[in-house]
ZAPAKOL-388831 format. One record per residue (C-alpha): residue in three letters; x, y, z. Coordinates in Angstrom, 1 decimal. Example, Ala and Ser with C-alpha at 12.3 -4.5 7.8 and 13.67 -1.06 7.14 Angstrom:
BEGIN
PT,ALA,12.3,-4.5,7.8 $
PT,SER,13.7,-1.1,7.1 $
# end
This chain:
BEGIN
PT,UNK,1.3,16.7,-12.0 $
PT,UNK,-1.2,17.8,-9.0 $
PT,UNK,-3.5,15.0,-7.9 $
PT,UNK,-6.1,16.3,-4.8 $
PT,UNK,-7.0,13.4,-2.5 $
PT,UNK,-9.6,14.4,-0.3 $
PT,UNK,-9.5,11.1,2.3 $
PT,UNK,-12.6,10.2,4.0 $
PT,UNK,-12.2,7.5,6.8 $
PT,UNK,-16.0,6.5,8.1 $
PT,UNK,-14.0,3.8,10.0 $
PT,UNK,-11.0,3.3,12.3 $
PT,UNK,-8.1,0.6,12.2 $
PT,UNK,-5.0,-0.1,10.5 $
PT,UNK,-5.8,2.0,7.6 $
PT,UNK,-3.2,3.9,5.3 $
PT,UNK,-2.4,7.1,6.3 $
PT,UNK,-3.3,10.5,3.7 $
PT,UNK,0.9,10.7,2.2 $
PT,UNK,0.2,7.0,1.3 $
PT,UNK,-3.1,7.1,-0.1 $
PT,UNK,-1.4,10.2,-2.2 $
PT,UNK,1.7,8.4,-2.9 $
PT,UNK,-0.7,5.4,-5.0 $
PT,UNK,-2.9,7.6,-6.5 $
PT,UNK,0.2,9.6,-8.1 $
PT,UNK,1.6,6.7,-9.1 $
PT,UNK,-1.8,5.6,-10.8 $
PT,UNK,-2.7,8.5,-12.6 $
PT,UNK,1.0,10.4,-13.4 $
PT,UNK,1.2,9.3,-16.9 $
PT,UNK,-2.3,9.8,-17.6 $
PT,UNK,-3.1,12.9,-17.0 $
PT,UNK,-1.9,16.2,-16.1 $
PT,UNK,-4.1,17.0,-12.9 $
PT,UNK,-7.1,16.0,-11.0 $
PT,UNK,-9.5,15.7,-8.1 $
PT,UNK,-11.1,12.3,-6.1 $
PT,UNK,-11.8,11.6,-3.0 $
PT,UNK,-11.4,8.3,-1.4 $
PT,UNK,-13.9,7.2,0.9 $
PT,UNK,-12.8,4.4,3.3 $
PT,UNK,-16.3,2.2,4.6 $
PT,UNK,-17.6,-0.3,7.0 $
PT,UNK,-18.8,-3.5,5.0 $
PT,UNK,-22.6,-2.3,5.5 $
PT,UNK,-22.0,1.1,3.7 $
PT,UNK,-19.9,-0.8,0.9 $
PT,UNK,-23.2,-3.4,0.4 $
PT,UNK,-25.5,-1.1,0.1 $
PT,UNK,-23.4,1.1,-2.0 $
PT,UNK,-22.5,-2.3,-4.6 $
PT,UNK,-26.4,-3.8,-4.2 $
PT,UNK,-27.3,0.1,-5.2 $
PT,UNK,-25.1,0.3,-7.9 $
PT,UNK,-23.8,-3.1,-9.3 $
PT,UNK,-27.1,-5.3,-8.1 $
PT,UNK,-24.8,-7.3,-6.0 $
PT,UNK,-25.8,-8.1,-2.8 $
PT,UNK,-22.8,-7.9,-0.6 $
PT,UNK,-19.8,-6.0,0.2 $
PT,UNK,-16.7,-5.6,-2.3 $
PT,UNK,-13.0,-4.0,-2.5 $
PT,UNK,-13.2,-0.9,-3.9 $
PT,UNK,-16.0,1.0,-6.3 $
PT,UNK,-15.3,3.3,-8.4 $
PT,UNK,-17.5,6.6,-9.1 $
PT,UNK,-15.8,8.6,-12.5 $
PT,UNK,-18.1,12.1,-12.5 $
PT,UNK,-18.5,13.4,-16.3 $
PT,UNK,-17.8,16.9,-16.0 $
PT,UNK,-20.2,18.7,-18.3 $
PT,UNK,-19.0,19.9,-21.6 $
PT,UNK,-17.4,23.5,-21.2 $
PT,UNK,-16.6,23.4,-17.8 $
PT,UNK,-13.4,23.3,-16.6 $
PT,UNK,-13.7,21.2,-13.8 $
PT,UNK,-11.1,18.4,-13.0 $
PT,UNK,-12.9,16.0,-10.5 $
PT,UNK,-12.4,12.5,-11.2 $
PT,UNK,-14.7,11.3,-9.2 $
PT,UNK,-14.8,9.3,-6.1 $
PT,UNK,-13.6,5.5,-5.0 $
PT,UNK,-15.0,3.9,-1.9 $
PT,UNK,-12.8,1.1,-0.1 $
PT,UNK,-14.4,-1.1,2.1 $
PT,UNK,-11.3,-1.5,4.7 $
PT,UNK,-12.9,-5.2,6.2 $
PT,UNK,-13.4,-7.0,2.6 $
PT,UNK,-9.4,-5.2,1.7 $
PT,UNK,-8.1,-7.1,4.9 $
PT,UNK,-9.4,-10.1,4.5 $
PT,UNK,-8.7,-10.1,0.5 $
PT,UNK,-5.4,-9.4,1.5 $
PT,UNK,-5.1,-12.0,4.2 $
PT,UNK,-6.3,-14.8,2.4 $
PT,UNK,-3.8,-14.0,-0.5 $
PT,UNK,-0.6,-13.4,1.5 $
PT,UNK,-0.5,-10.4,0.8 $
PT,UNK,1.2,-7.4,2.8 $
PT,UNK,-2.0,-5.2,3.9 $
PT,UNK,-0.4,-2.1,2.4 $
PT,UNK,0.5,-3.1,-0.9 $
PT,UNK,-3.3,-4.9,-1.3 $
PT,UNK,-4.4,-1.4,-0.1 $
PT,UNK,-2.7,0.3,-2.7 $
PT,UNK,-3.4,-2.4,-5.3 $
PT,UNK,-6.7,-1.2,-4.9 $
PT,UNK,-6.1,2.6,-5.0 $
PT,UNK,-4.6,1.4,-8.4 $
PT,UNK,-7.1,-0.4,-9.6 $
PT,UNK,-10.0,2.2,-8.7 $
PT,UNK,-7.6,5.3,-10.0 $
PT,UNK,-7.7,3.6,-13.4 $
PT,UNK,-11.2,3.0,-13.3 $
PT,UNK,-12.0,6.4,-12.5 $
PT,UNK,-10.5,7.7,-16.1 $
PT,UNK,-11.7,4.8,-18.3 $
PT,UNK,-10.1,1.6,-17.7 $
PT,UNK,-12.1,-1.8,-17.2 $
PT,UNK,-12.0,-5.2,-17.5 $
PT,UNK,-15.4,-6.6,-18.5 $
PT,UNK,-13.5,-8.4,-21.6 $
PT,UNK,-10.6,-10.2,-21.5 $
PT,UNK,-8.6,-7.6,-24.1 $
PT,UNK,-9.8,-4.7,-21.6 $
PT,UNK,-9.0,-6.7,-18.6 $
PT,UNK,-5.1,-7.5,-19.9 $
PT,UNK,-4.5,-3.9,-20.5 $
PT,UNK,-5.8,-2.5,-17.1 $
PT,UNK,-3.8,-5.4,-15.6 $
PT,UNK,-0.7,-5.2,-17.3 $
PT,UNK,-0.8,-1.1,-16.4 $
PT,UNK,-1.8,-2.1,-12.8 $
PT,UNK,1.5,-4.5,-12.6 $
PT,UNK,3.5,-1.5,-14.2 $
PT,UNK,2.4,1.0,-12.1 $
PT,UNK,2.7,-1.1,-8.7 $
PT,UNK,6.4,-2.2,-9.5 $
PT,UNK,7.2,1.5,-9.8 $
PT,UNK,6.5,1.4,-5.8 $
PT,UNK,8.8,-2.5,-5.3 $
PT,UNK,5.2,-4.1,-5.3 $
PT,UNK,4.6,-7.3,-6.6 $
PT,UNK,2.6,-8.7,-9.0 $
PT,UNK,-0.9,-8.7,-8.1 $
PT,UNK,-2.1,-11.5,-10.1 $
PT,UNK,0.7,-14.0,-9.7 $
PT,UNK,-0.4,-17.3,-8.2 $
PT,UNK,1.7,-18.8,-6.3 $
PT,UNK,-0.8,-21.8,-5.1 $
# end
């Protein structure tokens, strides 16, 4: 298995580091596929808005988007594609749910990895499987469930 990460941080803070960020995408994409390439682009909340209003016509910053690149038939290329995290809306998300910052960070490398080779959750079938793999994959790493509520 050889995942490339190329890490791109447009911001500074308490961020993950490049061996974490590798560490989650491993984990995320190890028993789906052989190899690949992303890059992971870490944003202020003005690039993530104008990325989602661009893309999603949603008016306002968001966790992580996910861009899978379809490599043209009959090349051999293995680029995924990218994910952007927007590290202010991941803080917060992560503060208001009592979460530990790192695993909500690597919740959503998870979650973006997965989107990035064909996972999604517009139905609620869809949305059980990515979530169920998602819960897998994090307690691999001793992270808890993402979507247990505890209020």
């Amino acid at each position: 298995m050889s995942f490339n990460c190329d890490i791109q941080y447009e911001i500074e803070g308490e961020l993950p580091n490049e061996a974490q960020f590798q560490q989650w995408v491993d984990a995320a994409l190890s028993d789906q596929l052989d190899e690949g390439e992303l890059c992971i682009r870490i944003v202020s909340p003005e690039e993530s808005q104008e990325l989602n209003h661009t893309y999603r016509d949603k008016n306002k910053p968001t966790n992580v988007l996910s861009f899978p690149f379809e490599v043209p038939e009959g090349i051999p290329l293995k680029l995924l594609g990218d994910l952007v995290i927007c590290a202010d809306v991941v803080g917060r998300e992560a503060e208001e749910q009592n979460k530990p910052l790192f695993n909500h960070w690597a919740h959503m490398v998870v979650h973006g990895c997965l989107h990035l080779i064909g996972f999604d959750h517009i139905n609620d079938e869809d949305a059980e499987e990515m979530e169920s793999l998602e819960r897998k994959i994090l307690a691999s790493m001793d992270i808890d469930d993402p979507y247990r509520d505890d209020t």
